[in-house]
N, C-alpha and C positions, 0 to 999 in steps of 0.2 A: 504493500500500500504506500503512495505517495505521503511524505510529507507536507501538512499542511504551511503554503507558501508563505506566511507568515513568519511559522516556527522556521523552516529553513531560514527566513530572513533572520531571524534572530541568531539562531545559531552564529553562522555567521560574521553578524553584526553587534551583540550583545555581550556574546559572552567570552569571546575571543579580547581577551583586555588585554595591558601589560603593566606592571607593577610599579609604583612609584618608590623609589625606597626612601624619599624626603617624607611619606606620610605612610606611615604601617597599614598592613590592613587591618578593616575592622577600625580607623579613627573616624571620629568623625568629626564637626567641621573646624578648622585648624586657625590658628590668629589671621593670616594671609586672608584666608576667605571671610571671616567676620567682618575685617576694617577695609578690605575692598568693598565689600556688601554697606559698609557704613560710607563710605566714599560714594557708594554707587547713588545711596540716598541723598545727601546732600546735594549730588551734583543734578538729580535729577526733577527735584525742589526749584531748580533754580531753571533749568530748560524748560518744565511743563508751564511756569509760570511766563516764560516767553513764546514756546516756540509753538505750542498747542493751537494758541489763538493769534498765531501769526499769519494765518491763510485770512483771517475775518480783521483783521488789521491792513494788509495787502487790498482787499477785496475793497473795503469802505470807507476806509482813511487816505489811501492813493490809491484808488478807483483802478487796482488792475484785472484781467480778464483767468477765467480758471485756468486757459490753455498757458497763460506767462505764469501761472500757480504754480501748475505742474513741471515749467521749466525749469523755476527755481529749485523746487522742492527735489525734483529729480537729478538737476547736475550738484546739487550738494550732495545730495549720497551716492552720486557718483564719484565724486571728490572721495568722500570719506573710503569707498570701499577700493578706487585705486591704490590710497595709502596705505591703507591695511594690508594689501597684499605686499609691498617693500619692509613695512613696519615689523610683519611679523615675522617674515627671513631674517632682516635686520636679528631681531635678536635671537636668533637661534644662533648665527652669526656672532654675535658679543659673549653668547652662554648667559646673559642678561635681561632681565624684565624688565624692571622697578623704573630706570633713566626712562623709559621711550615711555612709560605710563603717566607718570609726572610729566612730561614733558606734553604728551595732552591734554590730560585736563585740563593744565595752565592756560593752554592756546585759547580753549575753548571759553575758560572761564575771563579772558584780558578781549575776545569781543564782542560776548554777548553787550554787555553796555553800550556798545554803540549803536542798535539800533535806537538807544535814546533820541538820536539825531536823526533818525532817516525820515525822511519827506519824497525819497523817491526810490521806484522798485529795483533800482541798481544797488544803492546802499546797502537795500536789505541781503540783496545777491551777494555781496562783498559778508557783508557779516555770515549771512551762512555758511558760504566758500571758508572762509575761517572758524568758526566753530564745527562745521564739519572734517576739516581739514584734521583740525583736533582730537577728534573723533576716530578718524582712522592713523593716527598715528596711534593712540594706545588701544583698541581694541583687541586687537591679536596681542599684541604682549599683556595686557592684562588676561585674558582668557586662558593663555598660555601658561600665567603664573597660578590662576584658580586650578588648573588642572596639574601642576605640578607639585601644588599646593596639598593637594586630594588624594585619599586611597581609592585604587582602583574601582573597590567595589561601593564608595561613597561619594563618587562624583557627580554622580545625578543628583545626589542630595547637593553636593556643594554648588551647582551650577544652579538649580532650583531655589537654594538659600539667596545666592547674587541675582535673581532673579527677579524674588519674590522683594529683597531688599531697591531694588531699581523702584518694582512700582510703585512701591509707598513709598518711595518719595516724589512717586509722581500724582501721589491720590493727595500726599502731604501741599504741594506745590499748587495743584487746582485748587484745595480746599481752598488758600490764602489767595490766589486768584479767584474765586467764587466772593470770599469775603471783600477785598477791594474793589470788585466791579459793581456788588451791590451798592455798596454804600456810596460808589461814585454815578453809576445809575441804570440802579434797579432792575425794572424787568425790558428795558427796551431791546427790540429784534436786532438793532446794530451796537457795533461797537463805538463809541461815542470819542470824539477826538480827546486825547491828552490821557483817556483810562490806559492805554498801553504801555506809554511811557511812563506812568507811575508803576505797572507790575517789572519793566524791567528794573528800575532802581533797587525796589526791592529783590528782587534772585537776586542781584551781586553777593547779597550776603551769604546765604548756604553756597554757592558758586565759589569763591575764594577761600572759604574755609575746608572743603572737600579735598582740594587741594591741599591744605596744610595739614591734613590729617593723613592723607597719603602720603607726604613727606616723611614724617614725623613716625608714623606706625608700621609702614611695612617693613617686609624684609626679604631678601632677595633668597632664593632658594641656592642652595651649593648645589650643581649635578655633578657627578664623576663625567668626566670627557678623556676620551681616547686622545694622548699626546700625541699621536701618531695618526690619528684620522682625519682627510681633508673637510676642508671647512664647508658646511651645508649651502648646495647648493637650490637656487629660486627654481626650483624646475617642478613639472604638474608631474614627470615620468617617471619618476623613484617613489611617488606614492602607492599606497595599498588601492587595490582595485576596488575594493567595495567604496574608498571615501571618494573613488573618482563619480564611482554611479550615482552616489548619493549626492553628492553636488550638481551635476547634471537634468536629476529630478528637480531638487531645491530651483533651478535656473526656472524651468518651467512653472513650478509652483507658482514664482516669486513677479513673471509674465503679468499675471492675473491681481496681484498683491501691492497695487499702487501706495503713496502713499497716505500715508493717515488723512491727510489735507483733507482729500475727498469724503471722509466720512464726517467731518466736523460741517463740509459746505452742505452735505447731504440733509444733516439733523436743522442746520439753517431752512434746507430748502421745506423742508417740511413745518416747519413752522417751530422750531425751539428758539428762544430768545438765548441770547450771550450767556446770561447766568446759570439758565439752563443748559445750555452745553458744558458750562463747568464742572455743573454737577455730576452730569450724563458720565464727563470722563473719570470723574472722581466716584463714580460708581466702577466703572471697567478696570481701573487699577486696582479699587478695593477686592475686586476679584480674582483679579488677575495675580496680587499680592497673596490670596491665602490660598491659592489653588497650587499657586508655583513649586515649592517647597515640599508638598506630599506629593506632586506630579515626577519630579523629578525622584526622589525614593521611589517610588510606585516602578519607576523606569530601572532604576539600580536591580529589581527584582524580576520584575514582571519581561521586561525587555524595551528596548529604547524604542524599535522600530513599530511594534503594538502601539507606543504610547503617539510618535509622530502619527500615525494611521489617523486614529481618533481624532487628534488634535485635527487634522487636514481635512477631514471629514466635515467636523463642525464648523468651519470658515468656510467651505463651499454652502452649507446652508444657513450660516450668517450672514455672507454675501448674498444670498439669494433672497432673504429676506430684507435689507438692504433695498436688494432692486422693488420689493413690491409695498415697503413703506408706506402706508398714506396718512399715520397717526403719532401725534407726540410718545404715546406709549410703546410704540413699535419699535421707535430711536432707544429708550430706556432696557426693553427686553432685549435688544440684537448687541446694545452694548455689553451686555453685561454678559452675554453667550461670548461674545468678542474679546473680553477677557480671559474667558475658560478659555477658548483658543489659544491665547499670548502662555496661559498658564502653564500649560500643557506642555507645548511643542517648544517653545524658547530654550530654556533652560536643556530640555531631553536633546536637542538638537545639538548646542554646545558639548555635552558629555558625553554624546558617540562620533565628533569627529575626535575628542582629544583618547577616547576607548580606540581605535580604528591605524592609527598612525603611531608611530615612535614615536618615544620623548624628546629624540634629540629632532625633530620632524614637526614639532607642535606649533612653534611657533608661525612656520609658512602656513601649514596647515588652515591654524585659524586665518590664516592672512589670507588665505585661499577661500573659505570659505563665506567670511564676510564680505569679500570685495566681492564673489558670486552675484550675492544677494544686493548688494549695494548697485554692482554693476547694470543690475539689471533692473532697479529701480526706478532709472531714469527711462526707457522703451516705457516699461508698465506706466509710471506715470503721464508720460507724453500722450499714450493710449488711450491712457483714462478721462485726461483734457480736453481729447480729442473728441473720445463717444459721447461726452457729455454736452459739449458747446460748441462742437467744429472748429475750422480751423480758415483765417485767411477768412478771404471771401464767402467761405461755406459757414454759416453761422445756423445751428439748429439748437432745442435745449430738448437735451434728453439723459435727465440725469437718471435715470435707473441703469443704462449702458453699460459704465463703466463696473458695476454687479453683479449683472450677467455674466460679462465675460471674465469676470474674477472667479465668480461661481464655479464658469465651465472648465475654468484652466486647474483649480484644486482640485476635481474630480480625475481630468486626465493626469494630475502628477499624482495623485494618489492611487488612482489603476497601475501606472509605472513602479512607484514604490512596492505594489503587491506583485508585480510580474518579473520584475526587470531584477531585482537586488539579487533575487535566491539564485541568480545563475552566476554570481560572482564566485570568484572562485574562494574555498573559503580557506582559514587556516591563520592562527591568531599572526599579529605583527608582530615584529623581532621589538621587545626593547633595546635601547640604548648600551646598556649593562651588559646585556647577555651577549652582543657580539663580540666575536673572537677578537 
């Protein structure tokens, strides 16, 4: 009898780990991954408070169109995920994290403040181009250090933990943007001039200090290195076959997976006032934030690729609901399934590329992996701009568009995921350690 395709996937993809010997097994979560997870909160405090309600800031304060939304929003994580694919060779290359993580945050956190000043949608372009830029210089080495950070068999937990910690303090960061938009005004459908500029002021403060807590608490992990082995090369061909396929699907997934902008202008389009989306989002993270963390353990046991399955699953009919919206209460239920989504799959996703790859490999790895997704951010978003409002002289509004074909693209990568993995070839990765 066949193995069920699944279980081969896991097989696999699960259980084939390699041992960290900076974290035993059986520990679980270690200083490294607490005060990143404390880093992850603060700095995230300080973005949701900017960058959430930056589409509805673009859109009404300098009147720009969704299709120059999606440009912005997509050559910025574009930006971010070309760097992360150098960043995180980089330090596999140094045998070093810690420098290239500091050395983001900081970027990120020296220019969110200026959109203080912007009056037009070039500035804001400039600002993102730099706080994204920041973004993918530490992603991969921070990921890289959570996973080196982790025993094998508690990585899901640890990547779940940074996970769950990101969103609260993005549930934390809406909260204080819900309370300053109220009290500046109230319940109106637009963003009212000069309320943005006071939420940036304030994030500088958890912004700056996220940084000095990273500074100040982490610590660089020791790896043994072969004196005698050439230095890690940037190349996709010395990877383990399964993390190629599995990245290949992610591309496709991620087609369909524009960015957030659109769901923030969607809950607009249907009628949520400003403060109300605050809230909306401050729901999604609250979920997002307690789901994370047992999603990831549940992954540590159960298996990573069962848990991506489910998560992929539920975003095509998030999405699909999304497209057929017509009630305030619609935006409240899909966000908060949109959560269980982030919950899910985020974290699981991180802890089977760093399962899948060598140690001395992690770092391209994640560099690989997010600039995938980054990369591909910019087509889906351009896509999404596109289905929703045309482009050029072709002007239509059909905002459920860009939902459907989000919908239909999670479906076909997750038929992929169930067809495609189980014929990798299997057989756990060499660690680091263990080679001759």
């Amino acid at each position: 009898m066949r193995a069920p395709l699944l279980s081969r996937t896991q097989k696999g993809l699960d259980t084939a780990v390699s041992e960290t010997p900076t974290a035993p097994r059986g520990a679980g979560l270690t200083r490294n991954v607490v005060v990143l997870g404390i880093v992850s909160l603060l700095t995230d405090i300080s973005s949701e408070m900017t960058n959430t309600l930056l589409p509805l800031f673009l859109q009404f304060d300098l009147g720009v169109r969704t299709a120059v939304i999606g440009l912005i929003e997509g050559f910025a994580e574009t930006t971010a995920g070309s760097t992360r694919l150098f960043s995180g060779w980089f330090s596999d290359r140094l045998g070093k994290r810690k420098g290239l993580t500091i050395v983001g945050y900081g970027l990120s956190a020296v220019s969110k403040p200026f959109l203080y000043f912007a009056t037009v949608w070039g500035t804001v372009f400039g600002v993102r181009f730099s706080d994204r830029l920041g973004k993918g210089i530490r992603t991969a080495p921070r990921d890289a250090l959570i996973a080196d950070s982790s025993a094998a068999d508690k990585r899901g937990l640890s990547f779940g933990f940074h996970r769950a910690m990101d969103s609260a303090g993005a549930a934390i960061g809406l909260t204080a943007a819900a309370a300053i938009i109220y009290v500046l005004q109230k319940n109106s459908l637009t963003l009212l001039p000069g309320v943005y500029r006071a939420l940036v002021l304030w994030a500088m403060i958890p912004g700056f200090l996220g940084v000095a807590v990273l500074w100040l608490f982490t610590r660089e992990i020791a790896r043994r290195r072969d004196p005698n082995a050439k230095p890690p090369k940037l190349s996709f061909r010395d990877l383990d076959i399964r993390f190629k396929l599995f990245i290949a699907i992610v591309v496709v997934f991620t087609l369909g997976n524009s960015s957030d902008a659109f769901l923030v202008l969607r809950a607009q389009n249907v009628g949520l006032s400003v403060f109300h989306i605050a809230l909306v989002l401050i729901l999604f993270n609250a979920v997002y934030t307690v789901i994370a963390t047992p999603a990831g353990a549940l992954s540590d046991k159960w298996g990573r690729t069962r848990v991506i399955a489910v998560g992929w699953l539920l975003y095509g009919l998030v999405y699909l609901g999304f497209a057929l919206a017509r009630a305030g209460w619609h935006i409240w239920a899909l966000y908060a399934l949109y959560g269980a989504y982030y919950g899910i799959t985020e974290g699981t996703a991180r802890a089977l590329v760093g399962d899948v790859v060598r140690e001395d490999q992690r770092g391209t790895a994640y560099g690989i992996y997010n600039a995938a997704v980054a990369l591909t951010v910019l087509p889906a978003s351009i896509i999404a701009g596109v289905l929703w409002q045309g482009i050029g002289p072709y002007h239509w509004e059909h905002p459920s568009a860009p939902f459907y074909f989000g919908a239909a693209m999670s479906l076909l990568a997750l038929l992929l995921l169930v067809a495609w993995l189980p014929t990798a070839r299997i057989g756990a990765p060499q660690s680091s350690e263990s080679k001759p």
